[in-house]
N, C-alpha and C positions, 0 to 999 in steps of 0.2 A: 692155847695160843702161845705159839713161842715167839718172846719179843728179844729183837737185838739191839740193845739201845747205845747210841755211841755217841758223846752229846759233847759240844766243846762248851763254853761257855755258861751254858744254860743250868739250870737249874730243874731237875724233876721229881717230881711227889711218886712215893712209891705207893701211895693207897693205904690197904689192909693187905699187900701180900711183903711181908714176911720173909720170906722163902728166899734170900737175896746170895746168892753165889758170887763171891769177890776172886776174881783171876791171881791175884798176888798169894791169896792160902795155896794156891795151887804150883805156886811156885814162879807167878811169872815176871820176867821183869820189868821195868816201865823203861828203862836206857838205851834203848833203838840198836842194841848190839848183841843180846842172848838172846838167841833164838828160843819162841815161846809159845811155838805149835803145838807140840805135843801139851802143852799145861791149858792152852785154852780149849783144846779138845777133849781133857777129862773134865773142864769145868760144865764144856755144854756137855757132855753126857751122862753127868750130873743131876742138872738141868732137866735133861729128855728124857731120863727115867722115871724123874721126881710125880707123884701122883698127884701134888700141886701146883700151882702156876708158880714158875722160879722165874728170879730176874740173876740175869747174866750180868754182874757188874765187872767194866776194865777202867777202874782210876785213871787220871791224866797223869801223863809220860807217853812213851814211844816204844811198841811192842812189834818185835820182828815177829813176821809171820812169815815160814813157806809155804806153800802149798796147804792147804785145811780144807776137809770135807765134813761140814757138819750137817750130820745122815738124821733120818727122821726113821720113822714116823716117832716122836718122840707122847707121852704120855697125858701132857697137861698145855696149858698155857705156856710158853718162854718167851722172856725179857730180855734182850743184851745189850746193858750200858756202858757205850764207850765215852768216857771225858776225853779221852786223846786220840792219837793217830797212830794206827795200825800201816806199818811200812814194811814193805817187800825187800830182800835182799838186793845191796849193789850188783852183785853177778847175774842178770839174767836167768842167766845156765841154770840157775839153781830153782827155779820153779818146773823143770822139768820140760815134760813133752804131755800134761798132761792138758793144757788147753785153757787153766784157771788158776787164779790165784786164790779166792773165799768162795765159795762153793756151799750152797745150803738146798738140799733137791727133797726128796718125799715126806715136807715137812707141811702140816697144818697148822694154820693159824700162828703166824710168825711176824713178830715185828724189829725192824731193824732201825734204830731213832738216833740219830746225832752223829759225832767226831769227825774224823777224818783218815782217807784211804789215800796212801801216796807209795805209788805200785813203782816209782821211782824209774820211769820207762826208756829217758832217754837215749841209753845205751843199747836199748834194742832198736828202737828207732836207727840207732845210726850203723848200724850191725846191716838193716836191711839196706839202709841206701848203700853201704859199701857191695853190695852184691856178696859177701860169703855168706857159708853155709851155717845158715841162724835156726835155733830152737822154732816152732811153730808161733809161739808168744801167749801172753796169759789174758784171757778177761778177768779185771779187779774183783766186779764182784759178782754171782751169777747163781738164777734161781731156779732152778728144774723141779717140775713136779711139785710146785706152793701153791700153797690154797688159802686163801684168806690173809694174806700179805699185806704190811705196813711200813715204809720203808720212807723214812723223813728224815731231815736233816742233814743228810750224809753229805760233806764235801770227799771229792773223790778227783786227783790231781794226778793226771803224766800216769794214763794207762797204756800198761805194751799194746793192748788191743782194745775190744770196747769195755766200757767201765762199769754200766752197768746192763744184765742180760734178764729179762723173763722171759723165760722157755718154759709153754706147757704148764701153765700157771692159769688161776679164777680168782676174781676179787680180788684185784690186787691197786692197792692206792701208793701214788710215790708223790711227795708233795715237798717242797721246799729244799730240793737239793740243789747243790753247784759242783760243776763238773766244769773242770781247766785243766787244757793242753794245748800246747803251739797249733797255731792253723798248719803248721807243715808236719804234725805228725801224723803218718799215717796208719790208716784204717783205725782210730781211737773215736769210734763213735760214740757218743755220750749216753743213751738208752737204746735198749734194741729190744720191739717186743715181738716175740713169734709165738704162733701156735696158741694163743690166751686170749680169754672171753673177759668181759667186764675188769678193764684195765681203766685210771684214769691219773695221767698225769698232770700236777697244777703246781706253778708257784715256783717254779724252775730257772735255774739261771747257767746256761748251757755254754760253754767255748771251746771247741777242738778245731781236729784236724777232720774230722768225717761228717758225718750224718752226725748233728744234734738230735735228734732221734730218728730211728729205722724203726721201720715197721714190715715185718717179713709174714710171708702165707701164713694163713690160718689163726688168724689175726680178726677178732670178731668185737664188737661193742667197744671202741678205743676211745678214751673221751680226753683232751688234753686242752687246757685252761692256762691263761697269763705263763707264756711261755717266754723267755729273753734266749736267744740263736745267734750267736756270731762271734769271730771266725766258726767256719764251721761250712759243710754242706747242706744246710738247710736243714726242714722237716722231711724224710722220702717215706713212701710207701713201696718197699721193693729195695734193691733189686729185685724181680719177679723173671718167671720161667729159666728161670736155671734148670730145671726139670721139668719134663712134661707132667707126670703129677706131681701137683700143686694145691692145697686147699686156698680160697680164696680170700680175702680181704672186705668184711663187709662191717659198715655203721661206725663210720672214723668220723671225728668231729675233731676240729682244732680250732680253739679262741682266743682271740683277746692275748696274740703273739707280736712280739716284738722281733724284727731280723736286721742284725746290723753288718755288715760289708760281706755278708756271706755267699759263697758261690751260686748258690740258689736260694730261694723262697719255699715256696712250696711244692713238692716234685711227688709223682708219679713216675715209675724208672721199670720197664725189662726189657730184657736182653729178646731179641729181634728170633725167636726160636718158636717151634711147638706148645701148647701148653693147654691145660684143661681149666688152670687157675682165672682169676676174676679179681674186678673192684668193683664195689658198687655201693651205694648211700653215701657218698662223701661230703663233708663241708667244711669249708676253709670260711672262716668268717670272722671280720675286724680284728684286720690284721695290716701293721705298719709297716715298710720297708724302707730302709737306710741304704742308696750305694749297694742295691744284691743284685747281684749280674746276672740270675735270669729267676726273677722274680717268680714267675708262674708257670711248672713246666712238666706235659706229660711230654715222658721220652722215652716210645718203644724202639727203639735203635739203640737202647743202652750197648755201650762196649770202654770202658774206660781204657784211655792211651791205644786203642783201636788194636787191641793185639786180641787174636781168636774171637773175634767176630763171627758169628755164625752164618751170616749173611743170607738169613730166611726171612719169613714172618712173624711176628708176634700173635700167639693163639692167646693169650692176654683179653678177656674181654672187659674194658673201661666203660659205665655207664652210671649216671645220676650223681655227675658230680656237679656241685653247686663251690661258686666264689664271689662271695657276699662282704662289700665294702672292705675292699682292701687297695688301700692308697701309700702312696710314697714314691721313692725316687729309684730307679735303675740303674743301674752303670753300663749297662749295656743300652744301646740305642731299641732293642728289640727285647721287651720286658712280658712278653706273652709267648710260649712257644706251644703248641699241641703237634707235635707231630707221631701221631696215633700209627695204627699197624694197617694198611692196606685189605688185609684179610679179617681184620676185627676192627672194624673202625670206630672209635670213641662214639658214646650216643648219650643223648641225654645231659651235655657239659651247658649248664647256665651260669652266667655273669651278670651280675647287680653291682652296682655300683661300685666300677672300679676305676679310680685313678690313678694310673701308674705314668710317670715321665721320665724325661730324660733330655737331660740338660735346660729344664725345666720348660720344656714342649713334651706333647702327648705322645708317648713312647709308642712302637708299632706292633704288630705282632704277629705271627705266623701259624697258620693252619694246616693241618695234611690233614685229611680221614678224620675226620669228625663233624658231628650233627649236633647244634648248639642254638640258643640262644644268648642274647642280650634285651638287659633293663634297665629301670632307673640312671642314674647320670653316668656318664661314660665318658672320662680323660684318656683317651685312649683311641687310638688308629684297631679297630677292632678287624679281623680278618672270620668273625662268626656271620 
């Protein structure tokens, strides 16, 4: 298992392993100004060859990082403890064209615990609203091909793009992170998980500009507990059918969520196309909302800002989605929206006890293409 541990504040027992790799023998600095890539990449591959379990230790201070690929399959257990903050260059430009700022792929059994990620993004941010011609932009931090994943504590502030990514990842736990960026930056989604089985995020405290978490095809056993979302675009599942193949989305569970002034609540999203992909097993359950302008909402007419529209149907099949006591206020007079695909019409969508209003009367709601029930007490102009 390789652990990455980055710890502000805290204090942690290193056990009986020994084996403890300090970033500064390796020459790195803690002064947020020499750059110290190359020294923390001979520290993890150190680390990754060690026949031991090593712990990656980075003392508190401020270490530039560009661009860093730490490649697996590494030999034993790894550790990597950061007391401080790991900072991305002022220039943009300088993390390249390759898509990522920390990058850890065909690594097993890897934990990443503590500090702080500050990708320093607003410049690119304001690079794209100017309309020139900008770098693609980096995600903070990003796991391709992990397997037995632990990833805590991490605050992670002002990503070019999303902060944190599992790609293609099993067993993977992410539990007590904070993720902060302006509600207007864009596409800075806070988790994004694709293509990964047995994933459970808990204990989160989420503000951007995007999806406080995404959840993209092939996306299997997702379980996410006491979640805090706002600014931000909510929870989504999707966008979906971007592509006619697709694997599908099954056995999502979200609890015990908090959503504060965020664009949405909880969303289901694709784009109005072909598609062989699917949802199916979902449950949204006890969950608050604060002022979230469209609290409940599958939308297969996905098309943000209506530019290239496909203007088909959604092959998207939506079924057995349960929303189970979820109560709070709207900001929009219409706090339920299903407007499902004509050609695949939602099936299977039950509602238990939900109170959603607005301006404190029972909010309305809007149906297309879908087969539902309702239960238990209902504040709500129901359109099921």
């Amino acid at each position: 298992m390789v652990t990455l541990l980055l710890l502000g504040s805290t204090s942690y027992g290193y056990g009986n392993n020994n084996n403890i790799i300090n970033v500064i023998k390796f020459g790195a600095k803690p002064d947020g100004k020499t750059e110290s890539s190359e020294q923390f990449q001979k520290a993890w591959e150190s680390a990754c060859t060690s026949t031991r379990p090593a712990t990656i230790y980075v003392p508190k201070g401020r270490y530039l990082l560009k661009y860093t690929n730490f490649r697996g399959p590494c030999k034993n257990n790894v550790t990597l403890i950061i007391k401080g903050t790991l900072v991305a260059p002022y220039d943009y430009n300088e993390l390249g064209n390759s898509g990522y700022w920390i990058l850890f792929n065909h690594v097993d059994n890897l934990s990443v615990i503590g500090g702080n990620l500050d990708a320093r993004g607003a410049a690119f941010w304001d690079c794209r609203r100017s309309g020139k011609r900008c770098p693609p932009g980096a995600r903070s931090m990003t796991f391709h091909w992990v397997n037995n994943l632990v990833i805590s504590g991490i605050t992670s502030i002002n990503s070019q793009l999303m902060h944190i990514v599992i790609n293609t990842c099993n067993n993977v736990i992410v539990k007590n992170v904070r993720i902060i960026a302006p509600g207007e930056s864009p596409n800075t989604d806070g988790i994004h998980v694709e293509r990964s089985k047995w994933v459970t995020i808990t204990g989160s405290i989420i503000r951007t500009g995007d999806d406080c978490i995404s959840i993209g095809d092939g996306t299997f056993n997702l379980f996410m507990d006491q979640i805090k979302c706002g600014p931000g675009h909510g929870i989504s599942i999707g966008s979906l059918a971007k592509v006619m193949e697709e694997e599908g989305v099954e056995n999502v569970t979200l609890r015990n969520a908090i959503f504060y002034g965020s664009d949405n609540g909880v969303r289901i999203k694709s784009w109005a196309r072909a598609s062989n992909g699917y949802v199916r097993n979902i449950l949204f359950q006890d969950i608050t909302m604060f002022s979230v302008q469209n609290p409940i909402i599958i939308d297969q007419n996905y098309c943000p800002d209506n530019l290239g529209c496909p203007g088909q149907t959604s092959g998207i099949e939506i079924s057995e989605v349960t929303y189970n006591n979820i109560h709070g206020s709207s900001a929009t007079s219409e706090a339920v929206t299903f407007d499902c695909s004509p050609s695949e019409p939602c099936e299977g969508i039950k509602m238990h006890d939900i109170n959603l209003t607005y301006n404190n009367k029972a909010a309305s709601s809007l149906c297309n293409n879908i087969k539902g029930t309702t239960s238990g007490t209902l504040v709500l102009q129901s359109c099921l």
